[in-house]
C-alpha positions as a printed NumPy array, in Angstrom:
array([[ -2.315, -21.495,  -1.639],
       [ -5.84 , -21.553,  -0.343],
       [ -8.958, -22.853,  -2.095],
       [-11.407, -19.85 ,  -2.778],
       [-14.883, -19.97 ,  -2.021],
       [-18.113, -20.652,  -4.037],
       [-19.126, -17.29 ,  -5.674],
       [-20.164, -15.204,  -2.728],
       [-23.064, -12.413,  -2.608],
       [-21.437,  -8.675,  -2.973],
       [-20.286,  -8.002,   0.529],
       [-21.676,  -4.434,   0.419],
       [-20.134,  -1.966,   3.149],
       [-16.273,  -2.653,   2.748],
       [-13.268,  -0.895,   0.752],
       [ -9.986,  -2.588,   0.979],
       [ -6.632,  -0.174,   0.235],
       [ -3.395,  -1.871,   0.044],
       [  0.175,  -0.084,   0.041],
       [  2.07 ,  -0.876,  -3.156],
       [  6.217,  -1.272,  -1.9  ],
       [  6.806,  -4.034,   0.419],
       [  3.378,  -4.809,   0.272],
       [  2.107,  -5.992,  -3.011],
       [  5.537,  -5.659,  -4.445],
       [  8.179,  -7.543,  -2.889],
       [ 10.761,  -4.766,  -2.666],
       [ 10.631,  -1.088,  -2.445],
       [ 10.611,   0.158,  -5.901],
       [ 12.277,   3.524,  -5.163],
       [ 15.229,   2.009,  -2.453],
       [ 15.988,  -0.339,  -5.547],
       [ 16.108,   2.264,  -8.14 ],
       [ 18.461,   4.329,  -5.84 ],
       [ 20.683,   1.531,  -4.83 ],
       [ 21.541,   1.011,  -8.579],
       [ 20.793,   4.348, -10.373],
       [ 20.89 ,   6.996,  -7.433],
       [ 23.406,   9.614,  -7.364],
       [ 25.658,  10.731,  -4.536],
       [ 23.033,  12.77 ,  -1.667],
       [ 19.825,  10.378,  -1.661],
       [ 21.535,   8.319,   1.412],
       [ 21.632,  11.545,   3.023],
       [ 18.222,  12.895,   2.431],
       [ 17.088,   8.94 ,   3.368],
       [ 18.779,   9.905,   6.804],
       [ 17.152,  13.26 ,   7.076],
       [ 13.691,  11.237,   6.318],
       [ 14.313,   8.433,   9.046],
       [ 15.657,  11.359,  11.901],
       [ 12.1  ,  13.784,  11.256],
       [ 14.259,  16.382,   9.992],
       [ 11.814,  16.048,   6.66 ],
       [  9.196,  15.017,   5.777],
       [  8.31 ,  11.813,   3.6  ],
       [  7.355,  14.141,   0.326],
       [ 10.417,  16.01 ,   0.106],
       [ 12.625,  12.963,   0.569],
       [ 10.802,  11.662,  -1.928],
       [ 11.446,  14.357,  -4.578],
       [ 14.922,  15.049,  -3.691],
       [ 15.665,  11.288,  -4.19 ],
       [ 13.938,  11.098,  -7.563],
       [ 16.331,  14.335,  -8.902],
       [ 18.827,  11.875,  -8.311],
       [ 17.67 ,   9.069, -10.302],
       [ 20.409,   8.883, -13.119],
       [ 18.564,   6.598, -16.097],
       [ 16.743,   7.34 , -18.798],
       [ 13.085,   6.519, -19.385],
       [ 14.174,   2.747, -21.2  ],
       [ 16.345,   2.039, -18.108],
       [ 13.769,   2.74 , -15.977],
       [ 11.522,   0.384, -17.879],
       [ 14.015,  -2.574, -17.887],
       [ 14.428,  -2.25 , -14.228],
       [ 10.84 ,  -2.145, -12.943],
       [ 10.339,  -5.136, -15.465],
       [ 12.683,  -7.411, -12.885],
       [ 10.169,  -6.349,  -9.861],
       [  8.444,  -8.882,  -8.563],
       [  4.94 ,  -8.67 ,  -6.858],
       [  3.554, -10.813,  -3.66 ],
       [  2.009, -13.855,  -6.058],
       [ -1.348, -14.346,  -4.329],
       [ -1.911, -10.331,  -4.728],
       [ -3.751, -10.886,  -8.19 ],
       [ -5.794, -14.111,  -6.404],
       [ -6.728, -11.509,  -3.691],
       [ -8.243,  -8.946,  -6.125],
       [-10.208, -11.841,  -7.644],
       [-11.448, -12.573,  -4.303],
       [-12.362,  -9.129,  -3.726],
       [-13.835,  -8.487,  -7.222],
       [-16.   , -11.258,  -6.208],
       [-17.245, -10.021,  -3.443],
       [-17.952,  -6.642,  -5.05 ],
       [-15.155,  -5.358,  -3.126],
       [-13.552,  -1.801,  -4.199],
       [ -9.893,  -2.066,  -4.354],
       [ -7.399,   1.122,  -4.45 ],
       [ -3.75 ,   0.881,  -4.563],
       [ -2.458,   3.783,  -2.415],
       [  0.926,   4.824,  -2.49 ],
       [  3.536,   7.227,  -1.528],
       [  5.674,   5.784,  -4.097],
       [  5.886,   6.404,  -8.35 ],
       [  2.887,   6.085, -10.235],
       [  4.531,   4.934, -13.268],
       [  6.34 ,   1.803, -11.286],
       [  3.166,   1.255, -10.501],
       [  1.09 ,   0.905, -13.023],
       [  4.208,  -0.462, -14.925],
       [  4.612,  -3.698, -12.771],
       [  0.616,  -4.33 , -12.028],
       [  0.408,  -3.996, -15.781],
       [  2.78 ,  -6.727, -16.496],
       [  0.529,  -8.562, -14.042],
       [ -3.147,  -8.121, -15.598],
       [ -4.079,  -5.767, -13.455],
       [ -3.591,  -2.24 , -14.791],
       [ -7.174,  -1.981, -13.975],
       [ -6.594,  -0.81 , -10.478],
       [ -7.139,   2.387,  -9.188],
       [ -3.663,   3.781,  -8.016],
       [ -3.241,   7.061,  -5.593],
       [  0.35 ,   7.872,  -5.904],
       [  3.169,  10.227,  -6.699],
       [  3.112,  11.158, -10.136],
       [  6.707,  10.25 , -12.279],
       [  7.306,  13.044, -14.879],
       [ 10.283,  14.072, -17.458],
       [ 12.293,  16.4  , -15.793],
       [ 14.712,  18.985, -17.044],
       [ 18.662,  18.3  , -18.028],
       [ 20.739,  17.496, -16.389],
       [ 18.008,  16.107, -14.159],
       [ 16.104,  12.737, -15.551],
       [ 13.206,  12.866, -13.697],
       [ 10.923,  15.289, -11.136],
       [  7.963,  14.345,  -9.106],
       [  4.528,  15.924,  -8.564],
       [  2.133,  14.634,  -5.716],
       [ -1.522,  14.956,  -6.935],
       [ -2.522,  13.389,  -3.926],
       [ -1.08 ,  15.38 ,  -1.306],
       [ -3.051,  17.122,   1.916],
       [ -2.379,  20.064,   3.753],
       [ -0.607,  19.587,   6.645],
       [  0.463,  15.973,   5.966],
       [  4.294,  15.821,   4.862],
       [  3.954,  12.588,   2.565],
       [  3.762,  12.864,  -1.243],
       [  0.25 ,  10.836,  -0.782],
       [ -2.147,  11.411,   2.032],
       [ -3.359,   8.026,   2.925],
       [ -5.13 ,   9.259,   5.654],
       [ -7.274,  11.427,   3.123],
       [ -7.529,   8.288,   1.201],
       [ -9.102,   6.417,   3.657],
       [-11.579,   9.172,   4.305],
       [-12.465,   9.169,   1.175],
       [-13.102,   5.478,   0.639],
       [-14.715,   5.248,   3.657],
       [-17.627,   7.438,   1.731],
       [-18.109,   9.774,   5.212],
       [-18.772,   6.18 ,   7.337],
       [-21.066,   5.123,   4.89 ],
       [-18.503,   1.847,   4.282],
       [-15.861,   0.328,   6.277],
       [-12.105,   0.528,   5.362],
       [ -9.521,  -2.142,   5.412],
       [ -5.984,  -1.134,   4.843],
       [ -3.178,  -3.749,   3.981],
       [  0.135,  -2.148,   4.655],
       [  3.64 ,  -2.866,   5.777],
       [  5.76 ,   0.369,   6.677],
       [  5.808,   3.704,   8.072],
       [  3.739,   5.777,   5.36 ],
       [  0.816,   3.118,   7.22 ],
       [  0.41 ,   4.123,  10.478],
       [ -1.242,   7.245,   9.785],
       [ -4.188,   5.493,   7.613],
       [ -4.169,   2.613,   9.997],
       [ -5.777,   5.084,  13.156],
       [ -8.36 ,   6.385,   9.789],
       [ -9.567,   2.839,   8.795],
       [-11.7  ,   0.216,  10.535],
       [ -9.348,  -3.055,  10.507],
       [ -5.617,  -3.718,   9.1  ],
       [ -4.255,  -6.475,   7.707],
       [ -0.308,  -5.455,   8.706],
       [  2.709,  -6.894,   7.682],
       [  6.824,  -6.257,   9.338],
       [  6.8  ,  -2.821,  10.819],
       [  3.092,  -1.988,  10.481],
       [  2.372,  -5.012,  12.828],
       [  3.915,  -3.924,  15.707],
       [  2.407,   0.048,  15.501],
       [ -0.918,  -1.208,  15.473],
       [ -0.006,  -3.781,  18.343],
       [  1.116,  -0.478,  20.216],
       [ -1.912,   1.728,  19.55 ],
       [ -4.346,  -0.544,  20.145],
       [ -5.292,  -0.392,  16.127],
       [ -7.579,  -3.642,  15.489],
       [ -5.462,  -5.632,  13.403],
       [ -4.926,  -8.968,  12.03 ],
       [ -1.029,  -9.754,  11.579],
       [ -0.304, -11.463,   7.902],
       [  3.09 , -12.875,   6.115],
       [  1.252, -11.917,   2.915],
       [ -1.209, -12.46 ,   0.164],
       [ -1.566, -15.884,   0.712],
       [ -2.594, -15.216,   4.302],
       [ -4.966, -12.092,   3.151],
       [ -6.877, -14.458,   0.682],
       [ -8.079, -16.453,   3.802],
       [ -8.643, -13.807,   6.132],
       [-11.181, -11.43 ,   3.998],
       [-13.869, -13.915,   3.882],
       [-13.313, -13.937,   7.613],
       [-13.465, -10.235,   8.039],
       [-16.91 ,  -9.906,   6.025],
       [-18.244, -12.641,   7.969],
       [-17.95 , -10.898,  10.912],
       [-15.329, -13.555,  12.413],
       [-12.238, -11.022,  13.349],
       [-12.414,  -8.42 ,  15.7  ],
       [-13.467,  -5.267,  14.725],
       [-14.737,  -2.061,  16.596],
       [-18.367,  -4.041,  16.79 ],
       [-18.974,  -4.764,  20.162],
       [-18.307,  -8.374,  20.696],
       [-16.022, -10.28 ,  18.162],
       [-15.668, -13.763,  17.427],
       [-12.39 , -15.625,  17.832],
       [-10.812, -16.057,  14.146],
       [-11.015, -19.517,  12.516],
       [ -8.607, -21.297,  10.487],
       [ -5.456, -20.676,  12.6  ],
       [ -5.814, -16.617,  12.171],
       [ -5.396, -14.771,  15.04 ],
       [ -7.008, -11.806,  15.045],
       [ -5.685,  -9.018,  17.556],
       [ -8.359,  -6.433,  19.116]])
C-alpha cells in the first residue's frame, strides 16, 4: 500500500468519476443478486443485453422485476459485498487535493449507498439507478433519474462527464472497468481503466493509464496532477514509479 504524500495544495482543474461494480466494488452487485435471488428470464434478457438487441436500461429493469427478496434480504446480501480496500485511501487522497469525487453508476442506488455506507463514505455523491418498492407479486422496480435522450443505459455517463467537466472549465478523469465505460471514456480527458475498459481505450486511442486497482490509482493521481502522464497537452512526460502511461 503506498505512502501518501505531505498535504498537497488543492489541485484546482480536475474531477475524478469512478464506476461503482467491478470497480470500487469487487463484484457486480446486480450479477450477484441475480445469481442467488433472480428468477427464471434475467439470463435471457442478460443475452439480449450482450447481442445489442437492448439496450443497457431495459436489461436493467427487466432484471430487477425479477429480483425475488424482500427489502431485509436485500440488506443482508449487499452487507457481504466487498469494496476494492484502497478505494476509501483514494478519496482521502483526492479530498486532499480538493478533488471532486462522483460515483457514477448504471447500477442500484441503494447497493450503493448501502455498501459505501458501511465503509464511511456515504458522503459521496452517487449518479445511479434509483431502487424502489415495487408492486406484488413484483419486489422491486427501477427508475433512472439519470438517464439522457438517446442513450440506452439507465445512467448517462457520458452526460455525467459533461457535466463535471463544468463546459471545459475542469478536466475529467474517469476510473472504470466495463462496458457502461467506454462511452464516458471518449467524454473525459484521461482514464484510469481496469479488465475490459483497458483494452477499448487501447483501441480508440483514449489516453489512458492501465491499473489493477485502488492501490495502483493512489499512486498514479499525484502523477496525473503533476502533469507526469500523458494527457491531450502537447508533450507528456514519461510516468514515474513503474506506471506506464499509454497516449
Amino acid at each position: 500500500m503506498p505512502t501518501l504524500p505531505p498535504t498537497p495544495a488543492p489541485a484546482a482543474g480536475w474531477a475524478i468519476l469512478c464506476d461503482f461494480d467491478g470497480t470500487i466494488a469487487v463484484e457486480d452487485v446486480i450479477d450477484t443478486l441475480l445469481e442467488r435471488h433472480g428468477l427464471p428470464g434475467w439470463e435471457r434478457l442478460e443475452e439480449d443485453w450482450r447481442a445489442g438487441r437492448i439496450g443497457s436500461g431495459e436489461c436493467m429493469r427487466g432484471q430487477v422485476r425479477l429480483l425475488d427478496l424482500d427489502r431485509e434480504a436485500l440488506d443482508a446480501h449487499l452487507d457481504g459485498l466487498s469494496i476494492d480496500p484502497a478505494f476509501p485511501r483514494f478519496v482521502a487522497l483526492a479530498e486532499r487535493h480538493g478533488l471532486p469525487l462522483q460515483v457514477v453508476s448504471d447500477g442500484l442506488d441503494h447497493a450503493i449507498h448501502r455498501v459505501l455506507g458501511r465503509h464511511g463514505l456515504g458522503h459521496l455523491p452517487v449518479a445511479a439507478n434509483r431502487l424502489l418498492a415495487g408492486q406484488p407479486p413484483e419486489y422491486w422496480r427501477l427508475e433512472s433519474p439519470h438517464a439522457a435522450v438517446g442513450c440506452d443505459s439507465g445512467t448517462c455517463k457520458c452526460e455525467r462527464a459533461r457535466q463535471a467537466g463544468v463546459g471545459g472549465r475542469r478536466r475529467t478523469l474517469l476510473v472504470g472497468d466495463g462496458a457502461s465505460d467506454f462511452c464516458a471514456a471518449g467524454e473525459v480527458d484521461f482514464v484510469f481503466a481496469m479488465k475490459r475498459l483497458t483494452g477499448h481505450c487501447r483501441s480508440h486511442g483514449i489516453p489512458h493509464l492501465a491499473i489493477d486497482g485502488f492501490g495502483d490509482a493512489l499512486q498514479a493521481l499525484p502523477l496525473l496532477l503533476e502533469g507526469r502522464l500523458s494527457t491531450p497537452a502537447p508533450a507528456p512526460a514519461p510516468a514515474a514509479a513503474g506506471l506506464a502511461a499509454v497516449p
